[in-house]
C-alpha positions as CSV (number, residue, x, y, z in Angstrom):
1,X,54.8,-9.7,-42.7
2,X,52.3,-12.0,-41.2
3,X,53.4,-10.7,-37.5
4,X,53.0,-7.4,-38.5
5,X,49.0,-7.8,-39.8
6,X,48.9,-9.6,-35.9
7,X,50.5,-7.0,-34.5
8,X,48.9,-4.2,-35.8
9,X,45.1,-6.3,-34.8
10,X,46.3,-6.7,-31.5
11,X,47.3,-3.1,-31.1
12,X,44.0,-1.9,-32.4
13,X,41.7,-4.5,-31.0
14,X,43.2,-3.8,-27.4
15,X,43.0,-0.6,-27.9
16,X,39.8,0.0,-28.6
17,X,38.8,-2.0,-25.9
18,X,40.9,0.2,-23.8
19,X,39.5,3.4,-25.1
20,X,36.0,2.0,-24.9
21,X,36.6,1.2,-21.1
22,X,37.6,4.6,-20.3
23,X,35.4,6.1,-21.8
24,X,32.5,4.2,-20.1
25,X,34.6,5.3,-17.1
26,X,34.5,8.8,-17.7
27,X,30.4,8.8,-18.8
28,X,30.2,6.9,-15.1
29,X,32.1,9.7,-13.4
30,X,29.6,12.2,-15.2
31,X,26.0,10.9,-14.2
32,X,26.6,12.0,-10.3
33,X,24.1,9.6,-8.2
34,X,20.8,10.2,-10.4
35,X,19.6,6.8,-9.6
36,X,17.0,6.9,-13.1
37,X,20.2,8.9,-14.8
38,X,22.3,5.9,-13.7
39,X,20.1,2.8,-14.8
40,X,18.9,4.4,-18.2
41,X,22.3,5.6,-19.5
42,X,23.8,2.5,-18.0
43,X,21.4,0.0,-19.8
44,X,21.8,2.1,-23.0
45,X,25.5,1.5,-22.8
46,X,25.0,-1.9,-22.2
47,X,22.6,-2.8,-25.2
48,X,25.6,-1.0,-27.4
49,X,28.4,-2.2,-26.0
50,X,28.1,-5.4,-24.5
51,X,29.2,-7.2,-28.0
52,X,31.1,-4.6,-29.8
53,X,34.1,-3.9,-27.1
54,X,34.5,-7.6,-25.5
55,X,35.0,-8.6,-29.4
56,X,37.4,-6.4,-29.9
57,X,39.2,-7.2,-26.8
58,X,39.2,-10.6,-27.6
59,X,40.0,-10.5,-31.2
60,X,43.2,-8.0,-29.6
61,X,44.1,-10.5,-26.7
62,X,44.2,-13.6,-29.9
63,X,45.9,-11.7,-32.4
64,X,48.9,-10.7,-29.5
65,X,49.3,-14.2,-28.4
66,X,50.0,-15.4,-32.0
67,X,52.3,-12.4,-32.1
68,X,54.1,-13.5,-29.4
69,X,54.5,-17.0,-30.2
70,X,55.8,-16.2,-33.8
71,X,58.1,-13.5,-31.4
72,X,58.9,-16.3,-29.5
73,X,59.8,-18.6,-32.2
74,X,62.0,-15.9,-34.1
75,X,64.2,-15.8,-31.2
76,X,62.8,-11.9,-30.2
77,X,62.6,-13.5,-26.5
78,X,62.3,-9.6,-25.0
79,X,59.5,-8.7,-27.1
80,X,57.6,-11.6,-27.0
81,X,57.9,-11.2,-23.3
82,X,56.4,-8.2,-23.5
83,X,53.6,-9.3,-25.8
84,X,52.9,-12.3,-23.6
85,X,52.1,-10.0,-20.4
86,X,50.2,-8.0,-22.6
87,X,48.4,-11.0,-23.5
88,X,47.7,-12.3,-19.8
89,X,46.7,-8.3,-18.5
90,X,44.0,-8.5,-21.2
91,X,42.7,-12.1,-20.4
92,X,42.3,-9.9,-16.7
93,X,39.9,-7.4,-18.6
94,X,38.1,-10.1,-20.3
95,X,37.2,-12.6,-17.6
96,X,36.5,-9.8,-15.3
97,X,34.0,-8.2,-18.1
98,X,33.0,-12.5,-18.7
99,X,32.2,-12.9,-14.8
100,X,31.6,-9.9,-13.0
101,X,30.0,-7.1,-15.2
102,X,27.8,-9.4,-17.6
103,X,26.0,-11.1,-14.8
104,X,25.4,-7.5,-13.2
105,X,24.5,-6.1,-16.5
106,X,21.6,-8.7,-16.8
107,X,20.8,-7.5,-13.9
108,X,20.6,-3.6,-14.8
109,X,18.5,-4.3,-18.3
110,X,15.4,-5.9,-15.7
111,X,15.7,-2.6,-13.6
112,X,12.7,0.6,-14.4
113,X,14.7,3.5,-14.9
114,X,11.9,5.6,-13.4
115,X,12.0,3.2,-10.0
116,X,14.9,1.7,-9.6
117,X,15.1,-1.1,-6.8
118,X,16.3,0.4,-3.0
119,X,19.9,-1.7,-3.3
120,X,20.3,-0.1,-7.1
121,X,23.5,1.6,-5.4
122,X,25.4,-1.3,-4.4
123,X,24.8,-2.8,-7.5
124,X,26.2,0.1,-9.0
125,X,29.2,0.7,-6.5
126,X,30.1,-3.5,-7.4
127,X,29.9,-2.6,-11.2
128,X,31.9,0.3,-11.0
129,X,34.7,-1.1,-9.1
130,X,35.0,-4.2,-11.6
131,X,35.4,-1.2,-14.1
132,X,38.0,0.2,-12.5
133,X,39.9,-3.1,-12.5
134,X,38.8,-3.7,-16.3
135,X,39.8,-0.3,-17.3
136,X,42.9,-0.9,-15.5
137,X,43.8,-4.3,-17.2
138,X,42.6,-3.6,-20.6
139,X,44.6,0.2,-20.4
140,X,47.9,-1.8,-19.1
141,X,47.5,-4.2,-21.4
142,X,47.6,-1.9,-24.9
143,X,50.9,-0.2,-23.2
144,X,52.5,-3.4,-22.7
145,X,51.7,-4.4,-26.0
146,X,52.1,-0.9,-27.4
147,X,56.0,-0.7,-25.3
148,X,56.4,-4.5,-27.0
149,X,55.8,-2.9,-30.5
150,X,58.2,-0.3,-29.4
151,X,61.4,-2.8,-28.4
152,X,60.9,-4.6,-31.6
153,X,60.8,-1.6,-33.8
154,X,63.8,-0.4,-32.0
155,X,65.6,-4.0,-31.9
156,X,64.8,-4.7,-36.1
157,X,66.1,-1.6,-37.3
């Protein structure tokens, strides 16, 4: 029962995170190279967002690896596998959101959307390209997590 509630957290903490990250992704994609666009929109999304998804990501990335130990423990060796790489693809989102967007994002909340500085698209072509990789983890790690669920539903019943 108890790996259950875990499981279920996990599955919704990471996924939010990942749905959060692509959508952030997509609303990127969307603003074209509007320099004030870019900087207001982005530190809107930051002053929302900053707190809310890497929570949930976190809370996601705990709850699987105390999954996957009482996995582990049970003897369910292939799905705790499964949960564990989950686990280890979201510590990728987390550290990269941790050490590569949160110092840029204190860098985009000091920018004047009506002037931004002459570099602001470097900074933006570096943020977007950690997002890419975030997106990437966070999305890979609710399917591993999500095809983890799946073996164990498949190997209880």
């Amino acid at each position: 029962m108890f790996g259950t509630l875990l499981r279920a957290v996990a599955l919704l903490g990471l996924g939010l995170s990942a749905g959060g990250a692509l959508c952030i992704l997509f609303l990127d994609r969307a603003q074209g190279a509007n320099p004030s666009l870019y900087v207001e929109s982005k530190q809107l999304m930051i002053r929302a967002l900053t707190v809310p998804l890497p929570v949930l990501g976190g809370v996601g990335l705990v709850a699987a690896l105390a999954d996957g130990v009482l996995l582990w423990r049970a003897g369910l060796r292939g799905a705790s596998a499964w949960v564990f790489a989950a686990a280890v693809v979201g510590l990728v989102a987390i550290l990269t959101t941790r050490f590569g967007h949160f110092p840029l994002n204190a860098q985009l909340l000091q920018w004047d959307p009506a002037q931004p500085p002459s570099g602001w698209m470097e900074v933006r072509n570096r943020w977007e390209a950690l997002h890419r990789v975030r997106t990437l983890a966070s999305t890979a790690s609710f399917a591993l997590l999500a095809f983890g669920d799946a073996l164990l539903t498949r190997t209880v019943k």
